[in-house]
Backbone as JSON, one array per atom type, in Angstrom:
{
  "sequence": "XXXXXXXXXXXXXXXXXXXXXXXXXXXXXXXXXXXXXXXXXXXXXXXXXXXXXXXXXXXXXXXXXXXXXXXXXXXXXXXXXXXXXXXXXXXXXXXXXXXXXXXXXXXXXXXXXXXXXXXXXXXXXXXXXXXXXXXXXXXXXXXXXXXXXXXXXXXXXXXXXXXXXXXXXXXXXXXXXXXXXXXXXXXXXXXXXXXXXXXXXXXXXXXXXXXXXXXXXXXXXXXXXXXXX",
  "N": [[9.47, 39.36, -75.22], [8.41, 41.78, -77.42], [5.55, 41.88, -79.6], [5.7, 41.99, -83.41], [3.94, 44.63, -85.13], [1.84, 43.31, -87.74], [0.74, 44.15, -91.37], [-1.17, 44.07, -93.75], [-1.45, 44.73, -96.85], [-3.74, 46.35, -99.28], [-5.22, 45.09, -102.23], [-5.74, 47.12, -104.24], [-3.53, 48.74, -104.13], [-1.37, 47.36, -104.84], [0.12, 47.86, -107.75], [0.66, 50.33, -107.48], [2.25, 50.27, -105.59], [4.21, 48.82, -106.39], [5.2, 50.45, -108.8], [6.79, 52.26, -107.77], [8.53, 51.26, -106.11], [9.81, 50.1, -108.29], [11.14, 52.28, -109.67], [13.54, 53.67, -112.11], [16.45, 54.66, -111.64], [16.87, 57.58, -112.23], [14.19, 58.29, -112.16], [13.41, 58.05, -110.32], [14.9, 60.1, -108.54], [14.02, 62.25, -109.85], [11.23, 62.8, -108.74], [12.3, 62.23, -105.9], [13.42, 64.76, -105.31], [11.26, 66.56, -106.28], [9.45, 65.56, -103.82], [11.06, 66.55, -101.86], [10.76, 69.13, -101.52], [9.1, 72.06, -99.83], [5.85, 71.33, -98.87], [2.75, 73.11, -100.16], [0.47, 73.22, -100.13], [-2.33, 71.66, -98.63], [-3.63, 69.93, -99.9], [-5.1, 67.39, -100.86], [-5.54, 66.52, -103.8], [-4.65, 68.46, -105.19], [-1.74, 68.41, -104.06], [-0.72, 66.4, -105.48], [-0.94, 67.09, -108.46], [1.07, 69.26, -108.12], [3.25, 67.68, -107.63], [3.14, 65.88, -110.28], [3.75, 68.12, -111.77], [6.19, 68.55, -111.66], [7.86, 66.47, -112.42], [8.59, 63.79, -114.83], [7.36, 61.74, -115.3], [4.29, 59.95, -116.02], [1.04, 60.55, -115.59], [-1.22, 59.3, -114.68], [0.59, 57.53, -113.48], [1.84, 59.05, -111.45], [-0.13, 59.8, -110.01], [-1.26, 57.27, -108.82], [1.37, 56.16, -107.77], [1.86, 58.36, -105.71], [-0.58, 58.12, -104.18], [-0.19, 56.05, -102.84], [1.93, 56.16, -101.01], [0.92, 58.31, -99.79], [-1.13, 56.72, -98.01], [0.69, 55.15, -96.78], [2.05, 56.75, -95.27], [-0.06, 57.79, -93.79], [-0.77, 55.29, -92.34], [1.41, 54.69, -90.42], [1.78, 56.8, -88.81], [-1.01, 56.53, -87.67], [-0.47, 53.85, -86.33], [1.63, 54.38, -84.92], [4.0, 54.09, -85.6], [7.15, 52.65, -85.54], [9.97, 54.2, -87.26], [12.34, 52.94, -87.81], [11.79, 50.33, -87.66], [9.44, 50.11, -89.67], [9.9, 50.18, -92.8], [11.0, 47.38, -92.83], [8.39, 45.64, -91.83], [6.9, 46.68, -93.77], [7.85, 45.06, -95.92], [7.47, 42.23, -94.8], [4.99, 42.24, -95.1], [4.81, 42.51, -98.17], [5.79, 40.67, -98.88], [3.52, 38.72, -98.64], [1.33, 38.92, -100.59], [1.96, 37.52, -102.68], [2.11, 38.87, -104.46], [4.0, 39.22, -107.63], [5.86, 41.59, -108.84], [6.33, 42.61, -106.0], [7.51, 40.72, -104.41], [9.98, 40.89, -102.19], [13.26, 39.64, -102.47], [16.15, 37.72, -102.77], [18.13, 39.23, -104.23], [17.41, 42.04, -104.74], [15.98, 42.52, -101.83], [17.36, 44.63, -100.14], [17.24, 46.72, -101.93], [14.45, 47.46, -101.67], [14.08, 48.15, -99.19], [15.67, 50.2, -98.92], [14.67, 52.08, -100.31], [11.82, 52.28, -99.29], [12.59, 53.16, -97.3], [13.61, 55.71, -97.47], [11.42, 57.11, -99.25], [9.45, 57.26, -97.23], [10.63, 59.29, -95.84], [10.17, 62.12, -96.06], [8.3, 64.16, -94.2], [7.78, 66.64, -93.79], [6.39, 67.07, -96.49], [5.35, 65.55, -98.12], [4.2, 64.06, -95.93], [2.87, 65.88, -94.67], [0.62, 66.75, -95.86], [-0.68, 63.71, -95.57], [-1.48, 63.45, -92.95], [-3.52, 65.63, -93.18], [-5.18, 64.84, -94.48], [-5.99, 62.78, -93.06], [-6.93, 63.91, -90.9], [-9.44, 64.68, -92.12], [-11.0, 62.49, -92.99], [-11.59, 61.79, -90.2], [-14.25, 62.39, -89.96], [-17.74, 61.73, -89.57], [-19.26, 61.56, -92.13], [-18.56, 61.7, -95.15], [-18.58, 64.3, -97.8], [-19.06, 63.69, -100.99], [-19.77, 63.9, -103.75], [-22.25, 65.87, -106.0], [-25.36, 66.47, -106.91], [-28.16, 67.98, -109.21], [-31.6, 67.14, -110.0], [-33.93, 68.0, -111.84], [-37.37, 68.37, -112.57], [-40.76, 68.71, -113.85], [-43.8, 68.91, -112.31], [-47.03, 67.92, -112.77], [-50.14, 69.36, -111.41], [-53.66, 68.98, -110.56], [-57.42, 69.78, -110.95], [-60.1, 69.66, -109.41], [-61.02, 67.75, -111.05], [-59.76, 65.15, -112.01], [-59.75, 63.59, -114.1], [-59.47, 65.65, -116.05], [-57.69, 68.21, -118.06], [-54.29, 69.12, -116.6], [-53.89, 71.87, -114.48], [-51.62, 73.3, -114.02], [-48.55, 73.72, -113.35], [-45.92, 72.15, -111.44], [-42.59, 73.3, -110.58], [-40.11, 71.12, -109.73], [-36.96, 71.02, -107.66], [-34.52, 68.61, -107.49], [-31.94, 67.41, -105.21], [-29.59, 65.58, -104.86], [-27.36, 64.11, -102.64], [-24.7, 62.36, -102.62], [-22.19, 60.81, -100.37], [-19.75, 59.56, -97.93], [-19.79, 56.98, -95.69], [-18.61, 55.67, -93.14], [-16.61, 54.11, -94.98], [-18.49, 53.61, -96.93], [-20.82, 54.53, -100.08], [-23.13, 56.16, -99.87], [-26.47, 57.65, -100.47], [-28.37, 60.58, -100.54], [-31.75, 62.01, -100.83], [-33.22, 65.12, -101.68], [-35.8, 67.1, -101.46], [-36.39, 70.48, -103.28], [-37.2, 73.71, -104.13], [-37.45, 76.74, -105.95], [-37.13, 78.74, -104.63], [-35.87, 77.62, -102.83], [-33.39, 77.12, -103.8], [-31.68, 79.79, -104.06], [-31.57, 80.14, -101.39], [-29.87, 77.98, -100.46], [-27.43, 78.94, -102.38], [-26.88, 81.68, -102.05], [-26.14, 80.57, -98.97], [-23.83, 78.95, -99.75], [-22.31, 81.12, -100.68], [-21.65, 82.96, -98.19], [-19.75, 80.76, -96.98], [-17.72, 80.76, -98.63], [-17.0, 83.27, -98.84], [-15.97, 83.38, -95.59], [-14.52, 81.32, -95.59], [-12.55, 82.2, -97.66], [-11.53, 84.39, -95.6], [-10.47, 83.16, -93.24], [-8.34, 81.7, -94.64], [-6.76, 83.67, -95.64], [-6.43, 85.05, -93.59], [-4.7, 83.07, -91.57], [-2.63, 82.12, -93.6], [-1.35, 84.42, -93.54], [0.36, 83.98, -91.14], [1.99, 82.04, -92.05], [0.75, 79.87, -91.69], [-0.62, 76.27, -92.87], [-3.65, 75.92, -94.73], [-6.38, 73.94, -95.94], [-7.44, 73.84, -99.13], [-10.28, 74.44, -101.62], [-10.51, 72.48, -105.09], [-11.22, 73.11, -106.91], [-10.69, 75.94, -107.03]],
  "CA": [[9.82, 39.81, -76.56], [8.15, 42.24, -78.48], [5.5, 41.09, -81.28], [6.29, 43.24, -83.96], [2.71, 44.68, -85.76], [1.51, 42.84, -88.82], [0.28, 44.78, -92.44], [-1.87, 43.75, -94.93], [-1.3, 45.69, -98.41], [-4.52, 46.51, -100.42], [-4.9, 44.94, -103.37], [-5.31, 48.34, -105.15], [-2.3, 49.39, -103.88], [-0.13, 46.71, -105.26], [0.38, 48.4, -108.62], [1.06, 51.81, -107.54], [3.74, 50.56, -104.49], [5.38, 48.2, -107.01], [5.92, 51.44, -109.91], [7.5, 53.08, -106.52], [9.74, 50.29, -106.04], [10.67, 49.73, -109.76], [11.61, 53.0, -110.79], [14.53, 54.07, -112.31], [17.42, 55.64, -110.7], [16.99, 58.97, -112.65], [13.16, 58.68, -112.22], [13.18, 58.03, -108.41], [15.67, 61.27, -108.07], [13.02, 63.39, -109.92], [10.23, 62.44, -107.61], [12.61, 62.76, -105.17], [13.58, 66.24, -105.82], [9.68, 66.64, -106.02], [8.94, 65.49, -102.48], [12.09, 67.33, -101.0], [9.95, 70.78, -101.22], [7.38, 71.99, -99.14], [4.45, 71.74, -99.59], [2.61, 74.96, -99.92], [-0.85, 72.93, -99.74], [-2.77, 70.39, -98.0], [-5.22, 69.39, -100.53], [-3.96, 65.63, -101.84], [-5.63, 66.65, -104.72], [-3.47, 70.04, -105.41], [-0.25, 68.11, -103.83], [-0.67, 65.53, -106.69], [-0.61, 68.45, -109.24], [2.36, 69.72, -107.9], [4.07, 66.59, -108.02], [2.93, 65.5, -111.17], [4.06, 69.02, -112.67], [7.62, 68.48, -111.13], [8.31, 65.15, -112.97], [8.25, 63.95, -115.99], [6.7, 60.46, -115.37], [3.11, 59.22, -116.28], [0.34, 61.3, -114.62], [-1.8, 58.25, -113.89], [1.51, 56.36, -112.29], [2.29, 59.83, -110.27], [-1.45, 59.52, -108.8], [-0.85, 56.36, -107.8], [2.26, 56.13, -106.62], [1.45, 59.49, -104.37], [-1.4, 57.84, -103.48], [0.02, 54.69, -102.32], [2.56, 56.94, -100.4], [0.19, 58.52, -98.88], [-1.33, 55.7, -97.3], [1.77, 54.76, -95.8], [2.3, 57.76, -94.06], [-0.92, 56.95, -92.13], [-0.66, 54.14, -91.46], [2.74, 54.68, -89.79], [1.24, 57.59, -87.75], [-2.17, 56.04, -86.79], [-0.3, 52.35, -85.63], [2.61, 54.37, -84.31], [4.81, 52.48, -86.06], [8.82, 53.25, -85.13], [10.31, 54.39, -88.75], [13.28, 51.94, -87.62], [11.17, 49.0, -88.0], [8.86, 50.25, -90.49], [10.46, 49.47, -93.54], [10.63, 45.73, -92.81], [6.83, 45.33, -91.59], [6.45, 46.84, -95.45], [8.38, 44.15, -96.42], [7.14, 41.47, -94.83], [3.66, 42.63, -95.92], [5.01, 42.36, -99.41], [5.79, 39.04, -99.22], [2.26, 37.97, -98.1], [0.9, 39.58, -101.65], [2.09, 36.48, -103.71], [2.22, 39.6, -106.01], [5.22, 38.93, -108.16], [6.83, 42.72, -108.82], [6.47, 43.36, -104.64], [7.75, 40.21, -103.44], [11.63, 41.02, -102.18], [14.48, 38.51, -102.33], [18.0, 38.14, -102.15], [18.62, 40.44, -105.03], [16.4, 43.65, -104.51], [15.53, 43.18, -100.58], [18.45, 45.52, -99.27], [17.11, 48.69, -102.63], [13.2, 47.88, -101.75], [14.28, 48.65, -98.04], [16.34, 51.76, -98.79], [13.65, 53.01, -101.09], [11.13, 52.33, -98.15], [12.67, 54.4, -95.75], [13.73, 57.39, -98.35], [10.66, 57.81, -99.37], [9.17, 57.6, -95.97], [11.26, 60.36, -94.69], [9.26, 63.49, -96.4], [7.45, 64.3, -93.4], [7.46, 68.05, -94.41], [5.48, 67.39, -97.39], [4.22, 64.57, -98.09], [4.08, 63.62, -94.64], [1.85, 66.38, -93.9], [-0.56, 66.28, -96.42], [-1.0, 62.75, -94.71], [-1.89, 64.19, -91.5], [-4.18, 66.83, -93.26], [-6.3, 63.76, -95.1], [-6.67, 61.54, -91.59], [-7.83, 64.52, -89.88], [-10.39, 65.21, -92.71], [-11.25, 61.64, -93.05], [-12.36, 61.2, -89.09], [-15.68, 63.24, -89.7], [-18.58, 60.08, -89.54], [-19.63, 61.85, -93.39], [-17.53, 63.05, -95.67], [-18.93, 64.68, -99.02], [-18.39, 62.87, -102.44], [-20.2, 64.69, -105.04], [-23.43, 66.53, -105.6], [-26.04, 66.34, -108.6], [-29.52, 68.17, -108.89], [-32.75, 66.73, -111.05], [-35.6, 69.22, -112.16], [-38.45, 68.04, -113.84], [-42.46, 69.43, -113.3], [-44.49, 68.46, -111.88], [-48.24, 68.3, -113.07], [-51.06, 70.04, -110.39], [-54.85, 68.85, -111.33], [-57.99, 70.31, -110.03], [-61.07, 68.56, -109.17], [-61.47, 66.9, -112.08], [-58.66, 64.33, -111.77], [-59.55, 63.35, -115.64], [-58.93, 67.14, -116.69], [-56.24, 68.73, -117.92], [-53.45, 69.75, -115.4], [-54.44, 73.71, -114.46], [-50.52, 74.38, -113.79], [-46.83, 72.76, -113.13], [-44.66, 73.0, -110.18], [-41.17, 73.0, -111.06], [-39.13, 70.45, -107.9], [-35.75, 70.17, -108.01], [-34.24, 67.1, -106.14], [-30.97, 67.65, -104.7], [-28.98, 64.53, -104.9], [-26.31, 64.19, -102.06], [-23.79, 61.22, -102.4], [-21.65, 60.69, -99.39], [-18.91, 58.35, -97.75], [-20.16, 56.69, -94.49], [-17.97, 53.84, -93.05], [-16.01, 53.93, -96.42], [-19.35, 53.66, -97.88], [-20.66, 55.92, -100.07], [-24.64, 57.11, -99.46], [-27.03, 59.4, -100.61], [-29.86, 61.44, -99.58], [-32.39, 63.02, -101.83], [-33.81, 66.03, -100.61], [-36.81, 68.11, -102.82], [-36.15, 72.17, -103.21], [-38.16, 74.9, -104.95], [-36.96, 77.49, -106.38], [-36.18, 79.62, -102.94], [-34.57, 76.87, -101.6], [-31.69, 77.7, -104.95], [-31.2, 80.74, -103.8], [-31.02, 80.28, -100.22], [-28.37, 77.27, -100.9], [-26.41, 79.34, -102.93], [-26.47, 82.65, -100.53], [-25.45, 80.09, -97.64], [-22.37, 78.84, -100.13], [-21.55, 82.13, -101.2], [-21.13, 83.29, -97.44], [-19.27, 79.92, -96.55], [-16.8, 80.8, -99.43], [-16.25, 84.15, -98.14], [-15.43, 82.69, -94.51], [-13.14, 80.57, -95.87], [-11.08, 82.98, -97.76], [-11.14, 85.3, -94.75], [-9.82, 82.64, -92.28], [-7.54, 81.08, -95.31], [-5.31, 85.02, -95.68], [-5.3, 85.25, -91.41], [-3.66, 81.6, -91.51], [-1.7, 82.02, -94.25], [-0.53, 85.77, -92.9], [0.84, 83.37, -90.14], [2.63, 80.94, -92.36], [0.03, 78.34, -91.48], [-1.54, 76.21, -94.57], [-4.49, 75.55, -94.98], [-6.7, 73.17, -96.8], [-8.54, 75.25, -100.14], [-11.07, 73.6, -102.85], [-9.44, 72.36, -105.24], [-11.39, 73.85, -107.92], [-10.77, 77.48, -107.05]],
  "C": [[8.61, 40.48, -77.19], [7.3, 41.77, -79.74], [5.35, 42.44, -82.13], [4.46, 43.55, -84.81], [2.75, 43.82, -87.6], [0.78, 43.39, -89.86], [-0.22, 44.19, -93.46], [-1.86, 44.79, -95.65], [-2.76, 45.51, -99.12], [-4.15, 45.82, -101.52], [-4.79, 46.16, -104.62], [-4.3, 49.17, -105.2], [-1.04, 48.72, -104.7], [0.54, 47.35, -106.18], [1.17, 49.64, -108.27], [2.65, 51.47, -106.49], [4.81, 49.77, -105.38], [5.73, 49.43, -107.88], [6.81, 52.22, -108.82], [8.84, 52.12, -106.67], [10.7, 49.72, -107.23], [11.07, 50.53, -110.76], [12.66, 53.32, -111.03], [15.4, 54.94, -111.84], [17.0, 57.16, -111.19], [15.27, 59.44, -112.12], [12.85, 58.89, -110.83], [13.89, 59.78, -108.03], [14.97, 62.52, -108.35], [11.93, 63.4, -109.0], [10.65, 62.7, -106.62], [12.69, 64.43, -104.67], [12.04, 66.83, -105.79], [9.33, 66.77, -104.42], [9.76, 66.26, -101.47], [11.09, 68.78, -100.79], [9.14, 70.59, -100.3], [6.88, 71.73, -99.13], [3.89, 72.74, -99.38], [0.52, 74.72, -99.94], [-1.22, 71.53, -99.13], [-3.36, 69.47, -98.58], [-4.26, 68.66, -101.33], [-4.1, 65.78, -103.5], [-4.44, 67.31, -105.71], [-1.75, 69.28, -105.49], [0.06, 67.1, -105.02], [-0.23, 66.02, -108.2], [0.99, 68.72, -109.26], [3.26, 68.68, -107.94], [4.66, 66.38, -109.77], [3.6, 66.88, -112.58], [5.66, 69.21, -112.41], [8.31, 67.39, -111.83], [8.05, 65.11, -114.33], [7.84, 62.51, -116.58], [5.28, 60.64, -115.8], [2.27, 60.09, -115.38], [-0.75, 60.24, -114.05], [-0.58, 57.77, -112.84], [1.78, 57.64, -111.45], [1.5, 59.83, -109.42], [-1.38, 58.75, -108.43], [-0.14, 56.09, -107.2], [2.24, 57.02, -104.88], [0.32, 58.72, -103.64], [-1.17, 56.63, -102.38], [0.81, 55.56, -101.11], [1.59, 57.55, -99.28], [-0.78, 58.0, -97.73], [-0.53, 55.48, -95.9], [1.93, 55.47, -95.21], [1.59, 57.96, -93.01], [-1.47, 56.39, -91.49], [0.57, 54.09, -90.27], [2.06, 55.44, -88.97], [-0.16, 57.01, -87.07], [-1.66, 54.65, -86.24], [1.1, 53.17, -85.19], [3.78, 53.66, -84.35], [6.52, 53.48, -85.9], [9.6, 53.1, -87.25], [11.34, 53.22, -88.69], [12.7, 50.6, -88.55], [9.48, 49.05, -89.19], [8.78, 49.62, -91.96], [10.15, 47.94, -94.13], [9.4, 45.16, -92.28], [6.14, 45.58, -93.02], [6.81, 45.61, -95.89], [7.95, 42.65, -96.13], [5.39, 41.15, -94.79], [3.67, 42.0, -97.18], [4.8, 41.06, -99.63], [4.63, 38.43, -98.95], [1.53, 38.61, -99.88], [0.67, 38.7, -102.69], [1.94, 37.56, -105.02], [3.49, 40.19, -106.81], [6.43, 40.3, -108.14], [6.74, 43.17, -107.3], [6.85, 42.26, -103.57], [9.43, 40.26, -103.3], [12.04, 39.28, -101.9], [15.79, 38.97, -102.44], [18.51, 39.45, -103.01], [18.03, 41.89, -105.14], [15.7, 44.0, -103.45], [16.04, 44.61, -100.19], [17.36, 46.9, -100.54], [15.84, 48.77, -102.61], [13.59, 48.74, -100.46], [14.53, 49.79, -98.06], [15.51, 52.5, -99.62], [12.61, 53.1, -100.13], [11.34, 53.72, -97.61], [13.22, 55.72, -96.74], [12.43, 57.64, -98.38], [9.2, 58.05, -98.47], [9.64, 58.96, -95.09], [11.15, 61.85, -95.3], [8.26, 63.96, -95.46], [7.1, 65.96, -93.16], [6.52, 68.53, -95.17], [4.66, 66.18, -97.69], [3.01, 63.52, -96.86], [2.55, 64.31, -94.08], [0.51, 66.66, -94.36], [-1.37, 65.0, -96.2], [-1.84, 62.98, -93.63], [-2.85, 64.73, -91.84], [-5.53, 65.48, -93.58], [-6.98, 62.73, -94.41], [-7.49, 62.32, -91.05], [-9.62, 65.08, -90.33], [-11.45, 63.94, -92.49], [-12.31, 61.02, -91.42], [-13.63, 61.54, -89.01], [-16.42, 61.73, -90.31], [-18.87, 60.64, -91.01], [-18.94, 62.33, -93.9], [-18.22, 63.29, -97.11], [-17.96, 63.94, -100.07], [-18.96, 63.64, -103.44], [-21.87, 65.01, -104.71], [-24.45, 66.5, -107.13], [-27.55, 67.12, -108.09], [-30.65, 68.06, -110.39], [-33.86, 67.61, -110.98], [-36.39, 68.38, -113.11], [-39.71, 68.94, -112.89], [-43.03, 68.63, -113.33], [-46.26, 68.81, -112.08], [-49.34, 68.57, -111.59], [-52.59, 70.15, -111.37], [-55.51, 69.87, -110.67], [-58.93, 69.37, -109.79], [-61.47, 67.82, -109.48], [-60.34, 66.03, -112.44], [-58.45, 64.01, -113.51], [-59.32, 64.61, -116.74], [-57.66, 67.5, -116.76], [-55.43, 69.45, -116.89], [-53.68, 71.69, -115.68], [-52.82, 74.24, -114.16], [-49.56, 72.93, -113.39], [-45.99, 72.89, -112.39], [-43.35, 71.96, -110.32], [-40.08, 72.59, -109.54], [-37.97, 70.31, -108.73], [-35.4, 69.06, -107.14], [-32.5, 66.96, -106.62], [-30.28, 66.04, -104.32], [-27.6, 64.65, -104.07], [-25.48, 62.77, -101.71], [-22.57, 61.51, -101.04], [-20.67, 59.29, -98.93], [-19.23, 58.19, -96.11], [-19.35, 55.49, -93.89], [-17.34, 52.9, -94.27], [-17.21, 53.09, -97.04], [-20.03, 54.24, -98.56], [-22.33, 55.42, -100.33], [-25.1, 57.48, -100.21], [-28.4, 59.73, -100.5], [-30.08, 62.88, -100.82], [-33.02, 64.03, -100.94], [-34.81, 67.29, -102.02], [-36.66, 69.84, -102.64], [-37.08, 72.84, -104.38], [-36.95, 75.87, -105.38], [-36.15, 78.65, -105.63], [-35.31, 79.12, -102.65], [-33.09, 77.12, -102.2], [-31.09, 78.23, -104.18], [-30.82, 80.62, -102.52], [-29.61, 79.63, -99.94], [-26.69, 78.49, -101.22], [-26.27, 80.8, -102.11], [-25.47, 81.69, -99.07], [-23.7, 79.72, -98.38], [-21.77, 80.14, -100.15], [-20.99, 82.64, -99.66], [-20.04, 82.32, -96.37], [-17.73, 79.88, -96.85], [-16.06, 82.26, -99.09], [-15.59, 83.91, -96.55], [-13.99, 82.15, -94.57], [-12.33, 81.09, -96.58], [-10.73, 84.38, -96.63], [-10.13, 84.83, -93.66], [-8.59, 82.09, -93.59], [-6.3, 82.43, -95.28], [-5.05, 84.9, -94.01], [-4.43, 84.2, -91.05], [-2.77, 81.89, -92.56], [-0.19, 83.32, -93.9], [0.76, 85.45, -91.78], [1.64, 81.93, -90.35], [1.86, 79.53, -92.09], [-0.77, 77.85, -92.93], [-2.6, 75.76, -93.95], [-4.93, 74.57, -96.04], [-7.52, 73.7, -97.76], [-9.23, 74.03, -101.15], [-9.92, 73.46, -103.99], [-9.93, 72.82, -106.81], [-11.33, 75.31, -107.77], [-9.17, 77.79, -107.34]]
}
């Protein structure tokens, strides 16, 4: 016999999979109606957007719910999990939670189940923005944010008790990072060249990437784009 895989639920998740499971018929059908489309991007950020501008729920509860969603989608694809028996491995997850709005019983097992597997079965769009966020996620570093500190720096001369003869202006390049879902960071000191060279290397990184982003898209393929541009 078969042992069937076993799921532990995040505790930060609880919230967002119970507003999934406790929304209202009309509200579930907009969301629905939401996730039925394409998607026309990869970026979880962007697809959140687009959600969130499709509905007419809570823009915190649409980030979480999507987010929780998104989870699930890969987890199902990285444990290979059979959509059949999916469902009820959610479910008997739930019940390990002792967290009151996600534990099913007799009266709301059978519409957590069928809400399960509906909103499991977007593998067009939400599905694949899933896919896009594992494959980003396997790199050993992934960028979190970026900050840079200037101050001057005083330059004596021989006379250590004399006034400073001049000031050299360091910046210090602050790079936060996620390592082993931990997040890092690494200072690194730059001059005033080093700006420019930085920002020459972005600027030709940014042309790259909208040159390969039109030949993929020319070809119906998406891509993944910043999500501030």
């Amino acid at each position: 016999m078969a042992i069937k895989p076993y799921l532990r639920i995040p505790k930060p998740d609880y919230n967002g999979l119970a507003k999934l499971l406790h929304l209202k018929d009309e509200q579930l059908k907009e969301l629905l109606d939401a996730l039925n489309e394409k998607t026309t991007t990869l970026s979880r950020e962007r697809f959140i957007t687009h959600i969130t501008d499709k509905v007419s729920l809570d823009v915190n509860d649409v980030e979480e719910m999507i987010g929780v969603l998104i989870t699930l989608y890969s987890v199902k694809d990285s444990a290979d999990l059979d959509m059949r028996e999916y469902p009820d491995i959610l479910l008997r997850a739930m019940e390990d939670t002792q967290f009151e709005p996600l534990i099913p019983n007799d009266s709301n097992r059978d519409l957590f189940r069928n809400r399960l597997t509906t909103l499991l079965n977007f593998d067009a769009s939400i599905g694949t923005v899933s896919k896009a966020n594992v494959i980003f996620s396997e790199h050993t570093n992934i960028f979190h944010e970026a900050r840079i500190f200037t101050d001057i720096r005083p330059v004596f001369g021989d006379d250590p008790g004399g006034a400073p003869i001049g000031g050299l202006i360091v910046h210090k390049l602050k790079i936060t990072y996620m390592q082993n879902n931990e997040f890092r960071d690494i200072y690194v000191a730059l001059d005033t060249d080093d700006l420019q060279e930085i920002r020459e290397v972005l600027d030709r990184a940014e042309i790259k990437s909208q040159s390969i982003s039109t030949l993929l898209q020319s070809d119906s393929i998406l891509t993944i784009e910043g999500d501030n541009t």
